[in-house]
Rosetta silent file (secondary structure, phi, psi, omega in degrees, C-alpha in Angstrom):
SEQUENCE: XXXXXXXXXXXXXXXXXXXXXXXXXXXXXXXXXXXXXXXXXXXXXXXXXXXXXXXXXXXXXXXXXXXXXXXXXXXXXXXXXXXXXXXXXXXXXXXXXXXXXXXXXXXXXXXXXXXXXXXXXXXXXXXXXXXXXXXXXXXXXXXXXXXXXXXXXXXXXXXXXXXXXXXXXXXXXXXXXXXXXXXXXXXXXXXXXXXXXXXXXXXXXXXXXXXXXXXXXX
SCORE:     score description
SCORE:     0.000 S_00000001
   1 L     0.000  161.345 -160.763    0.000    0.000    0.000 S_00000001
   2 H   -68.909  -37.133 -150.034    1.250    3.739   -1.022 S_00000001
   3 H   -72.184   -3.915  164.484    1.068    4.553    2.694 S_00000001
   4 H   -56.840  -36.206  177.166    3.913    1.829    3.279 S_00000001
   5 H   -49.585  -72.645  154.203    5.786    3.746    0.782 S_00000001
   6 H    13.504  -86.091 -167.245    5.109    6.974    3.163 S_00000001
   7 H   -57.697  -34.736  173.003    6.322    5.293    6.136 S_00000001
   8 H   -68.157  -59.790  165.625    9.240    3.852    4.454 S_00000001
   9 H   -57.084  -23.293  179.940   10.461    7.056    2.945 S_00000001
  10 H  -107.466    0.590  142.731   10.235    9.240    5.867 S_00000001
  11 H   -44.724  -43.012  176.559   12.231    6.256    7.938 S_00000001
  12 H   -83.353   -8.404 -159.072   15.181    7.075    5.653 S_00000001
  13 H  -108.094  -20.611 -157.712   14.934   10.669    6.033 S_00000001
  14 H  -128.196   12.749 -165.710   14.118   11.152    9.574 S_00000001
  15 L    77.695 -171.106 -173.655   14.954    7.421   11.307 S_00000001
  16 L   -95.415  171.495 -160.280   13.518    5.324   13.041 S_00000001
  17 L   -59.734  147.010   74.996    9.708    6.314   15.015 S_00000001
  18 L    10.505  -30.178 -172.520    9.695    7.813   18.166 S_00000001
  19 L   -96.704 -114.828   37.159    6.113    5.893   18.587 S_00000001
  20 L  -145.492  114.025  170.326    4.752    2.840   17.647 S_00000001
  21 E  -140.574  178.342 -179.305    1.099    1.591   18.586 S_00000001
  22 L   -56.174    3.689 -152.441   -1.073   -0.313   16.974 S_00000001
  23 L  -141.974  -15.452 -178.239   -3.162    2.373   14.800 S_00000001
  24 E  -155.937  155.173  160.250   -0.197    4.945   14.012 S_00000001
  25 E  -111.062  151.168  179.934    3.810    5.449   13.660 S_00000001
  26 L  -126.582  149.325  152.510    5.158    8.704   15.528 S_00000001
  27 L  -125.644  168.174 -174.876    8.109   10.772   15.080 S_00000001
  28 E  -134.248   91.846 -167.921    9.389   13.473   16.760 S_00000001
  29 L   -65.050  -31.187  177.576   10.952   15.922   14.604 S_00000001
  30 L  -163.859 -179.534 -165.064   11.881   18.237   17.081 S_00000001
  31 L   -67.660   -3.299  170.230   10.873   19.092   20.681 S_00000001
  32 L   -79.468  -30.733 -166.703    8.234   20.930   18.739 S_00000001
  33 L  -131.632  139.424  174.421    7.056   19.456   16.014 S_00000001
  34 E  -112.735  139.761  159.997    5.617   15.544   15.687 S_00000001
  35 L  -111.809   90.667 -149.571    4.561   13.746   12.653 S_00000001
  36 L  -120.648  106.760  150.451    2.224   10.743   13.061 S_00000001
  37 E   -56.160  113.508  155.455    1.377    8.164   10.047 S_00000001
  38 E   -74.103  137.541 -159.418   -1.725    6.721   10.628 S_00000001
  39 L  -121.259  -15.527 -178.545   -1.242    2.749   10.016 S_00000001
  40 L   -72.961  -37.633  176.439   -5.268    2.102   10.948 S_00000001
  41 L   178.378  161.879   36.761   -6.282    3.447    7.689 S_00000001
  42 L   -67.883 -155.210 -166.802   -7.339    4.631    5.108 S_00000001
  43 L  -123.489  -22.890 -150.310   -8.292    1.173    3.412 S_00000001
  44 L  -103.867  170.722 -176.785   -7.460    2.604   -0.074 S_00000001
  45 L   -72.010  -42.167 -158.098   -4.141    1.733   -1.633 S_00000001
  46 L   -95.074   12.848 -175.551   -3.039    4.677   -3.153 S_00000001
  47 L   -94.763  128.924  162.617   -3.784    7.067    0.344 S_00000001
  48 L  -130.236  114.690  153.912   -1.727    7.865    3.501 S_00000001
  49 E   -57.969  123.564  158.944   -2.996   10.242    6.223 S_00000001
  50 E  -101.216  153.192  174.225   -0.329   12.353    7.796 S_00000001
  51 E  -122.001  155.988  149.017   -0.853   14.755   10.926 S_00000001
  52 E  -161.267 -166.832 -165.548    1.417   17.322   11.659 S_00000001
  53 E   -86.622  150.730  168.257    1.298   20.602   14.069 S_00000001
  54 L   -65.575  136.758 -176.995   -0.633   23.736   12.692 S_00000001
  55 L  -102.706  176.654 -131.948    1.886   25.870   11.344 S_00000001
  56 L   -66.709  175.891  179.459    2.691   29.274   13.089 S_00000001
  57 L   -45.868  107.144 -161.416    0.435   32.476   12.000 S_00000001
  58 L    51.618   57.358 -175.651    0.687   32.930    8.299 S_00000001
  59 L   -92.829  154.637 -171.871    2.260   29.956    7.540 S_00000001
  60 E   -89.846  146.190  179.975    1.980   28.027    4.536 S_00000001
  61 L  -101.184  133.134 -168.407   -1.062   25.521    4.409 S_00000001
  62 L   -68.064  150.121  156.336   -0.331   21.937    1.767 S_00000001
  63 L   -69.178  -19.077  156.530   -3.357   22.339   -0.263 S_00000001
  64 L   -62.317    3.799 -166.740   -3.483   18.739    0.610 S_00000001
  65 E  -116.737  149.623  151.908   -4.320   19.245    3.848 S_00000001
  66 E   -90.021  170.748 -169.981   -7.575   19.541    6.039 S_00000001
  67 E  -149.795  129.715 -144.163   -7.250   21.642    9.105 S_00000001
  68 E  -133.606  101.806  147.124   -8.916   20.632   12.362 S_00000001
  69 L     5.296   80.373 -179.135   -9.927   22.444   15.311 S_00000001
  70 L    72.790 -166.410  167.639   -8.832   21.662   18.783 S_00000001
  71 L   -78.983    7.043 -145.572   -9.115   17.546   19.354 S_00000001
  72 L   -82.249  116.945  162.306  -12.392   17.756   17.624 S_00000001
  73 L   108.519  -15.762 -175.481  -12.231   15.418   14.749 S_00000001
  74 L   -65.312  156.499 -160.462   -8.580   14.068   15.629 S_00000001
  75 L  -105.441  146.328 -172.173   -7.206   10.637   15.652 S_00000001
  76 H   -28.854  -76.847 -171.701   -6.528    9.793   19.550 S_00000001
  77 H   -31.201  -34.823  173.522   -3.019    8.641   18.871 S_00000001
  78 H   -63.889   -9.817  174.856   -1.689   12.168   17.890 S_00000001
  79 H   -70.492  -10.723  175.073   -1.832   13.560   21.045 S_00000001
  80 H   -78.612  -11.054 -164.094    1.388   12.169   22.500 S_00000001
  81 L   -91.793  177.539  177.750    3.072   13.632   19.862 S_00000001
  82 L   -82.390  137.416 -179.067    4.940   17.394   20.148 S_00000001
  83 L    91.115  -44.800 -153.921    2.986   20.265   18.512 S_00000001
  84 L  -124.139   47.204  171.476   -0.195   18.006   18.460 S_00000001
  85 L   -85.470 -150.021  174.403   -1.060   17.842   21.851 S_00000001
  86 L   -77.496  127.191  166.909   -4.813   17.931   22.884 S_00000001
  87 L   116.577   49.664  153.567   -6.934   21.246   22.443 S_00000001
  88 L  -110.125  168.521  170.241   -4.067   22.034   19.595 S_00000001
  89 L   -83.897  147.196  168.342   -5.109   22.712   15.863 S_00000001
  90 E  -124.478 -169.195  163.697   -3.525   20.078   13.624 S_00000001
  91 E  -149.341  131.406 -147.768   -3.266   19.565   10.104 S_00000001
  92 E  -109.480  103.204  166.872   -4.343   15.790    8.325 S_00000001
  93 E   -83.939  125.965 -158.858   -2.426   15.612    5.462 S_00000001
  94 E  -113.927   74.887 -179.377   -4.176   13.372    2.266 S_00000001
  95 L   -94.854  104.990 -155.740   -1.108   12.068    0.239 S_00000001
  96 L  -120.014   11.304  178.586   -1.907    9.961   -2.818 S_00000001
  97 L  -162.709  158.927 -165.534    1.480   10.417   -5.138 S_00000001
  98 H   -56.435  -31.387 -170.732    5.347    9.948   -5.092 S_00000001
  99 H   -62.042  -38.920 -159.901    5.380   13.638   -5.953 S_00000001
 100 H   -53.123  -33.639 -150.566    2.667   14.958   -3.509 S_00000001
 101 H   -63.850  -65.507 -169.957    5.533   12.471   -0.657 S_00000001
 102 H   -37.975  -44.933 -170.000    8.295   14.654   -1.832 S_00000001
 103 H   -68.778  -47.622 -154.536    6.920   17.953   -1.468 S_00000001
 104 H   -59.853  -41.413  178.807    5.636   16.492    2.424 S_00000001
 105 H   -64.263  -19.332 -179.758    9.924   16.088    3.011 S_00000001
 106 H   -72.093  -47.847 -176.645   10.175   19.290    2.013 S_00000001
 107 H   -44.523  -80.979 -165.999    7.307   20.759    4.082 S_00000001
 108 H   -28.879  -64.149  176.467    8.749   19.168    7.292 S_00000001
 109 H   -30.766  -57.340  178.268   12.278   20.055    6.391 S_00000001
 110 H   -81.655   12.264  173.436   11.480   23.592    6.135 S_00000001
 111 H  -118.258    5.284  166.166    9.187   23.881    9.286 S_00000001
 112 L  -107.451   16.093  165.584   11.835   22.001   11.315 S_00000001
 113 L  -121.145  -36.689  170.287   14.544   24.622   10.327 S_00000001
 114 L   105.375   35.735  149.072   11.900   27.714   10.208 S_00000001
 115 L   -82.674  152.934 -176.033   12.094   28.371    6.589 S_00000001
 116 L   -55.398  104.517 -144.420    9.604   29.480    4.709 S_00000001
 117 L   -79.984  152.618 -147.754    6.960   26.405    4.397 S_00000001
 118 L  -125.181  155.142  158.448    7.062   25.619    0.427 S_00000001
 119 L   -67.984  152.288 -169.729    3.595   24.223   -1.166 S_00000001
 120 L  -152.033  100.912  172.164    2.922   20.185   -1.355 S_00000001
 121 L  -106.300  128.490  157.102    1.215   20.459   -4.873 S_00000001
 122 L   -20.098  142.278  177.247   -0.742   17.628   -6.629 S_00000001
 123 L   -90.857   60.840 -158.412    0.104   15.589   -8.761 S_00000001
 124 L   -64.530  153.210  171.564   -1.782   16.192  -12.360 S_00000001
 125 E   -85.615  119.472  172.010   -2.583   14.114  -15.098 S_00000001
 126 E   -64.401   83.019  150.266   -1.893   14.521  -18.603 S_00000001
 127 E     1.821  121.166  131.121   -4.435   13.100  -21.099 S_00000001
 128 E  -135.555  124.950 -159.958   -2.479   11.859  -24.270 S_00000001
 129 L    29.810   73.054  166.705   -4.449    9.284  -26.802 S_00000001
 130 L    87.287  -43.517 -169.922   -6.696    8.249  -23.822 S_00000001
 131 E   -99.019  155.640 -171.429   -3.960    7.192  -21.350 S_00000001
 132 E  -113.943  114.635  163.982   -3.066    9.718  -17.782 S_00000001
 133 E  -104.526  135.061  148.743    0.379   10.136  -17.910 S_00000001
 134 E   -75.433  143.313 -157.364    2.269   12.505  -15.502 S_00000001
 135 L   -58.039  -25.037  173.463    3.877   15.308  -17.098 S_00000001
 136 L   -49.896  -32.140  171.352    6.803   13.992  -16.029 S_00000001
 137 L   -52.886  -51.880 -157.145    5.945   10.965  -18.010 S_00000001
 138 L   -81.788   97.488 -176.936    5.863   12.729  -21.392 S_00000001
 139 L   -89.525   14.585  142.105    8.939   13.066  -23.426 S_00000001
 140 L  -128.074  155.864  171.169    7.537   15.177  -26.248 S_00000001
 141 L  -141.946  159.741 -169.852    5.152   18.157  -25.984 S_00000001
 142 L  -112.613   91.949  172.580    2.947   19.666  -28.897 S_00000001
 143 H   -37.081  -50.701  177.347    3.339   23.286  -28.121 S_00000001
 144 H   -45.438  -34.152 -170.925    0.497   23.918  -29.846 S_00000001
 145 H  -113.249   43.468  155.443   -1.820   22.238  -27.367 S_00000001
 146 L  -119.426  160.340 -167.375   -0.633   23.263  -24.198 S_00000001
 147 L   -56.832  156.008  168.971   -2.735   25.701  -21.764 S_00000001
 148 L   -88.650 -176.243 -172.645   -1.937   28.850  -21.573 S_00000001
 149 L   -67.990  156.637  156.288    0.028   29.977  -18.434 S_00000001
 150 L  -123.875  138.214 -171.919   -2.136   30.865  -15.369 S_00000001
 151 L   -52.679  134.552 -163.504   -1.702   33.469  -13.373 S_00000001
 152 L   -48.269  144.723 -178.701    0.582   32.607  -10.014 S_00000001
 153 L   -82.519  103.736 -166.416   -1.635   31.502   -7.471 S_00000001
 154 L   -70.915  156.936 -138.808   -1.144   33.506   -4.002 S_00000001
 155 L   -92.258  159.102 -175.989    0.152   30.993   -1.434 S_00000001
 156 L  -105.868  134.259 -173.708   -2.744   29.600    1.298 S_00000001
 157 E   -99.150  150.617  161.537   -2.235   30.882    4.823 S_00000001
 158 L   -36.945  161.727 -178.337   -3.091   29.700    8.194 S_00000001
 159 L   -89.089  147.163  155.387   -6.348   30.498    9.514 S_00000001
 160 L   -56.709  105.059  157.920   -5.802   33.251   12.334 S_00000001
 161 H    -1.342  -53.979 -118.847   -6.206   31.891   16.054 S_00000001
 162 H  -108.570  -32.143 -172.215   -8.314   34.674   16.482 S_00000001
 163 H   -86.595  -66.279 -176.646  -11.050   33.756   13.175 S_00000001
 164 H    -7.426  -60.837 -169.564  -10.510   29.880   14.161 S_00000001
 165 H   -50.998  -52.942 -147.624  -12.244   31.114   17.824 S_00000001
 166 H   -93.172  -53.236  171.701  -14.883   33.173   16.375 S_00000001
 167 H   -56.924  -45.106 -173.013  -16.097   30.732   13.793 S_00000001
 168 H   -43.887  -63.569 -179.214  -15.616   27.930   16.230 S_00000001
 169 H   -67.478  -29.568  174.934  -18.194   30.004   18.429 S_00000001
 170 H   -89.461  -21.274  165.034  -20.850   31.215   15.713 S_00000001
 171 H   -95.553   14.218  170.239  -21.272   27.745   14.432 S_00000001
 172 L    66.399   34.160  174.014  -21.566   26.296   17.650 S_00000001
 173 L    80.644    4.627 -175.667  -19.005   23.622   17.636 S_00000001
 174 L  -154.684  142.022  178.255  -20.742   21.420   14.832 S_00000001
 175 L   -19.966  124.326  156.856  -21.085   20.938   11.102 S_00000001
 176 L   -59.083  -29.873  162.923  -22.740   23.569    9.361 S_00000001
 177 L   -61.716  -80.520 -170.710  -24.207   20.882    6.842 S_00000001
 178 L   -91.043   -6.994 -166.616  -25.104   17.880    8.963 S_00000001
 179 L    75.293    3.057 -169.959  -24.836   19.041   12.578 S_00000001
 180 L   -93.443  140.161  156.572  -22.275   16.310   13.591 S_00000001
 181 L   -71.788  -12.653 -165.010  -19.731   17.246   16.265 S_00000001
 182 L  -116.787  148.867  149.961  -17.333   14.745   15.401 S_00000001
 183 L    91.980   28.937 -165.604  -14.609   14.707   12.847 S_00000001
 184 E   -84.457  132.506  147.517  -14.908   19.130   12.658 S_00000001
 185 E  -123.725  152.585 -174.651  -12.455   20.874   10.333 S_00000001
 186 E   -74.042  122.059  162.788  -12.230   24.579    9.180 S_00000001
 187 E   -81.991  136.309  156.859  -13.798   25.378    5.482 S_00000001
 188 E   -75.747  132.764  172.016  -13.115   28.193    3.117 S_00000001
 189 L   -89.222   -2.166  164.688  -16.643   28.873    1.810 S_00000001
 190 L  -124.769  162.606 -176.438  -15.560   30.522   -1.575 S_00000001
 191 L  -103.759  165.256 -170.789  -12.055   28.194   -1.720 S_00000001
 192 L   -86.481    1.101  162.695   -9.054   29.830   -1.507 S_00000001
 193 L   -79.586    2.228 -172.893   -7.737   28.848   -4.998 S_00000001
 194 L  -101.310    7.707  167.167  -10.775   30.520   -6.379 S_00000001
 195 L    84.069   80.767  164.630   -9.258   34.144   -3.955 S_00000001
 196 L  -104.503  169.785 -161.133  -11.676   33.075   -0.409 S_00000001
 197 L  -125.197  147.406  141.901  -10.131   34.875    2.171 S_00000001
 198 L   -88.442  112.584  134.545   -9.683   33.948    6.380 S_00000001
 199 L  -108.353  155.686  167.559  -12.176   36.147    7.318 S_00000001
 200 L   -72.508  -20.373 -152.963  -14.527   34.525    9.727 S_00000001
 201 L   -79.434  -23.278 -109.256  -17.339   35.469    6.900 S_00000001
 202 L  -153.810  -26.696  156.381  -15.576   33.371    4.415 S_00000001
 203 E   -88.903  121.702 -168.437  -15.072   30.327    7.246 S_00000001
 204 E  -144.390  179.433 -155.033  -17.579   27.693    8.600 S_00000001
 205 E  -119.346  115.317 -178.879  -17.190   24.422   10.388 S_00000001
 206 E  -145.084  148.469  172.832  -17.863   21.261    7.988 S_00000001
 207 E   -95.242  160.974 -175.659  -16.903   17.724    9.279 S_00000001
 208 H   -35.047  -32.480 -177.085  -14.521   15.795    7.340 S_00000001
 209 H  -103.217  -27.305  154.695  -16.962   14.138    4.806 S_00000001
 210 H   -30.200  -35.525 -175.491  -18.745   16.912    4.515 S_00000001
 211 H  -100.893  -52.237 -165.761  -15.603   19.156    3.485 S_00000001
 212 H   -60.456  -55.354 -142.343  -14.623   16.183    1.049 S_00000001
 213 L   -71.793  -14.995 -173.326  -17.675   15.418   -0.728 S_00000001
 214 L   -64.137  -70.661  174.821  -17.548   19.835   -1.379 S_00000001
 215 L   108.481 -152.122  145.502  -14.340   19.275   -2.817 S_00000001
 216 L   -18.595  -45.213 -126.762  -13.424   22.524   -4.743 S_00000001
 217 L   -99.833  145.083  145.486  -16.701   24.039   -5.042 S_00000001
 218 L  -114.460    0.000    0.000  -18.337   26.553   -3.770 S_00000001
């Protein structure tokens, strides 16, 4: 399964776990910052859930990532680690390609030296006669038919402590969709590659399947 890959690769880069229980592997990157595999699931092959600590006040957020309130939605096990103890914000990272893995060594690297946290971008697919190649994949390109450039994307920031609170408090601690308490993460309601904002107006409270099944959208 990919998330063995996961688990393998950040073994070489960072040792061996700090952790081990039945449901997660932990490391301890620093006295600050923890990383926790989950080993319980997912179920699908190509998936790994990562945790790490919410990164500091305008920090960069993986576009890969959901970002979770408190304990509210969190898996048990992360609380032993540093940075993710209980009542902290985390961030669940959803890593499904060798590239997406790469960028996640980067992320870590540069939040365990306090550099300037780098984007952990997707991995897209290239059509060509039918088959999804990664661009990486493709050893000719037909000038003609590629997109034109799009304009640089501004980078996605932490939510402010301060919005986090205030949303936390006008939606009353539970999914704005379904009403469930469990599993709560913060939503952009326009998204922020489409230019949403943290504002609280522009934030709501969606539980985890709830914020998946949106996707993109607004």
């Amino acid at each position: 399964m990919f998330k063995d890959q996961v688990i393998e690769r950040i073994l070489n880069e960072f040792g061996e776990p700090s952790r081990t229980t039945a449901k997660v592997k932990a490391w301890d990157i620093t006295q600050e910052i923890g990383l926790v595999i989950q080993t319980d699931s997912p179920n699908k092959v190509d998936h790994a859930f990562v945790w790490l600590p919410y990164p500091p006040e305008n920090g960069e957020i993986p576009e890969v990532a959901l970002e979770y309130a408190g304990e509210t939605g969190r898996h048990s096990n992360t609380y032993a680690s540093p940075g993710l103890e209980k009542g902290k914000p985390a961030l669940k990272l959803i890593i499904t390609s060798p590239n997406e893995l790469d960028d996640l060594i980067q992320y870590i690297i540069a939040y365990k030296s306090f550099a300037p946290l780098p984007k952990i971008k997707s991995n897209p697919l290239v059509q060509q006669n039918g088959t999804s190649r990664t661009k990486e994949d493709l050893q000719t390109v037909d000038v003609d038919s590629m997109p034109k450039p799009q304009p640089k994307k501004t980078r996605r920031k932490a939510i402010p402590r301060t919005v986090q609170r205030e949303v936390w408090q006008r939606d009353g601690g539970m999914c704005v969709e379904c009403g469930s308490k469990a599993y709560l993460c913060f939503d952009h309601i326009v998204p922020f590659s489409k230019g949403g904002s943290n504002t609280v107006r522009n934030i709501q409270l969606l539980c985890e399947n709830c914020n998946l099944s949106k996707g993109n959208r607004i």
